[in-house]
C-alpha positions as CSV (number, residue, x, y, z in Angstrom):
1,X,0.0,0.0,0.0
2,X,1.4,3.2,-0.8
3,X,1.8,6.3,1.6
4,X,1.2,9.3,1.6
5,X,3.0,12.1,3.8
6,X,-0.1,14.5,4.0
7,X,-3.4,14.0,4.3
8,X,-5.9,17.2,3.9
9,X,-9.3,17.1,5.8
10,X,-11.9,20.1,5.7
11,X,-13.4,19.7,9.2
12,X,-16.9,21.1,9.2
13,X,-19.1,19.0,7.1
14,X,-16.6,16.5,6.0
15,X,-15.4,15.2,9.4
16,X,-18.0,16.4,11.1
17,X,-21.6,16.9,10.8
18,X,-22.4,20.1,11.7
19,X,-25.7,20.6,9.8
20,X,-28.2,20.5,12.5
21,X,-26.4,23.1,14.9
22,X,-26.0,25.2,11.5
23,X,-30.0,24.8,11.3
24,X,-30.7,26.2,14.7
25,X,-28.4,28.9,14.9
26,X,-29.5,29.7,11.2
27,X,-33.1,29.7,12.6
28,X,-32.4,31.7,15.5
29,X,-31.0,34.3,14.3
30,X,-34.1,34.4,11.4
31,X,-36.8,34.4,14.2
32,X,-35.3,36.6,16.2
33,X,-35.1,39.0,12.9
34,X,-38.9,38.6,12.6
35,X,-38.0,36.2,9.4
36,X,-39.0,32.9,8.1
37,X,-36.9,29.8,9.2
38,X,-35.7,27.3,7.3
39,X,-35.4,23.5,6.5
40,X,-32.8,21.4,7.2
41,X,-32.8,21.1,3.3
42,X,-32.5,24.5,2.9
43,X,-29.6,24.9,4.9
44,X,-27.9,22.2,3.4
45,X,-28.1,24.1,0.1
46,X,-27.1,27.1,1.4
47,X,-24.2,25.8,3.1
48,X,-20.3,25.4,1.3
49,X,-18.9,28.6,1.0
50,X,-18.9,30.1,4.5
51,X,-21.4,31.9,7.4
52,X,-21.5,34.9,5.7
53,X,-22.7,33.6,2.2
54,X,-24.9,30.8,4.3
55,X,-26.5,33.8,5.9
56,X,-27.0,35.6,2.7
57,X,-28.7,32.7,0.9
58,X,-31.2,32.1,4.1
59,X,-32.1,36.2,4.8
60,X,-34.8,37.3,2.5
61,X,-32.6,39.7,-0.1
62,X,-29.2,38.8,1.5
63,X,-27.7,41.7,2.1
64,X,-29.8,44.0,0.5
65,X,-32.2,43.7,3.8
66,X,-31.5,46.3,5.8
67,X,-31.6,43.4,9.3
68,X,-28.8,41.2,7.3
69,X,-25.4,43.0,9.6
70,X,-28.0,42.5,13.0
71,X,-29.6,39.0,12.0
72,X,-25.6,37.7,10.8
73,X,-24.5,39.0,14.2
74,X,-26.9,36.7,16.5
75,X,-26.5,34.2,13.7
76,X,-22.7,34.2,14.7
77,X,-23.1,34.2,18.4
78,X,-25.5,31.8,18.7
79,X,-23.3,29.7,17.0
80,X,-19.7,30.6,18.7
81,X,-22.4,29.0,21.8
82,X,-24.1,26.1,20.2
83,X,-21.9,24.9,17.5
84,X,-21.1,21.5,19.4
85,X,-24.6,20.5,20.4
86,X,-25.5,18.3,17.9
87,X,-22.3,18.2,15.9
88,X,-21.1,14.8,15.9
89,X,-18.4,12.9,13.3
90,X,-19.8,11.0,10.6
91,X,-20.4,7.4,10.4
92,X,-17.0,5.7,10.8
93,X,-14.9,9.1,10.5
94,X,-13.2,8.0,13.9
95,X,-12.2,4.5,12.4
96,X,-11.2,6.5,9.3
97,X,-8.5,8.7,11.3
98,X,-7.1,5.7,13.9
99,X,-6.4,3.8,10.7
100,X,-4.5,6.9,9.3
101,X,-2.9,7.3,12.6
102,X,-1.7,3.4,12.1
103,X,0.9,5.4,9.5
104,X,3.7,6.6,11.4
105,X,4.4,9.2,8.8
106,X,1.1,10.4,8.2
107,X,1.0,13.7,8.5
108,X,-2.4,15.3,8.8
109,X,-3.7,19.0,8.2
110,X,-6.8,20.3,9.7
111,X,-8.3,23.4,8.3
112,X,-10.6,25.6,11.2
113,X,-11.7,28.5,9.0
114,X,-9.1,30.1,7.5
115,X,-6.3,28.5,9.8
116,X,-4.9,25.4,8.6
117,X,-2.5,23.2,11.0
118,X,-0.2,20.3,9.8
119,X,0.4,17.8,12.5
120,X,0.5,13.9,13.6
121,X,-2.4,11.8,13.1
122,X,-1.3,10.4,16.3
123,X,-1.6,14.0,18.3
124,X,-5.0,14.9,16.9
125,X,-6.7,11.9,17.6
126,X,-5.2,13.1,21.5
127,X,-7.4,16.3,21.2
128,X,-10.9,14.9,19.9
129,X,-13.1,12.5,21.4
130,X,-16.3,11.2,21.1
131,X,-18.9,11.8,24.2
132,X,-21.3,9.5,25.3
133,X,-24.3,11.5,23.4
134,X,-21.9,10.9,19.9
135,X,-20.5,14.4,20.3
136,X,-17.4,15.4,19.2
137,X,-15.2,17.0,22.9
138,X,-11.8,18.9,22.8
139,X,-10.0,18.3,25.4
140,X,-8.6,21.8,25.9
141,X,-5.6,20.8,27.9
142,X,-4.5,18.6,25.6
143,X,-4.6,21.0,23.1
144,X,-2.8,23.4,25.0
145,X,0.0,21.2,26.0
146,X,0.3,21.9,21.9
């Protein structure tokens, strides 16, 4: 088998799926605007090429309506707040990375935003685990030992 030294992995919505805490922040922020929520299917249209264009796509005329800057704002703290609720990894995605990690000289990068971070399979799968209620848990002192 051959290996490779890199392996890229966008995190939201390929590792993880983070559709249904998308939906609710989406939501929340649309009600509390006075504005019609949307579907899960909706959402999942809407979603690919970050908040800001997801948040265009769901507010009635984007940014043209003049509550798009206030509605994007609770959109965005609601979800700094509840972004791990239901997020959990997809099926298998945790037997996917330990049988990366079984390559020494895997190197893995993990993209958060606009940040991207090379490092060991073997060190990552240290900072994630997977709760009892299937969702995805830092562990923050792990990380910061980083």
């Amino acid at each position: 088998m051959r290996k490779y030294e890199t392996v890229v992995f966008d995190l939201d919505g390929t590792l993880l799926d983070t559709l249904e805490d998308l939906k609710d922040s989406v939501n929340y922020a649309l009600e509390k605007g006075g504005m019609p929520k949307r579907s899960l299917e909706e959402v999942q249209a809407f979603v690919g090429n970050g908040v800001k264009r997801l948040m265009e796509l769901a507010v009635p005329d984007g940014e043209e309506n003049p509550k798009f800057a206030q509605v994007f704002t609770d959109f965005k703290e609601h979800y700094k707040i509840h972004c791990n609720d239901k997020t959990a990894p997809y099926p298998h995605i945790m037997e996917l990375l330990e049988e990366l990690n079984a390559y020494v000289g895997t190197k893995i990068t993990y993209h958060f935003g606009t940040k991207k971070e090379v490092v060991d399979g073997k060190l990552i799968s240290k900072w994630i685990k997977v709760n009892k209620k299937n969702q995805v848990v830092f562990k923050k002192e792990k990380i910061s030992e980083f």
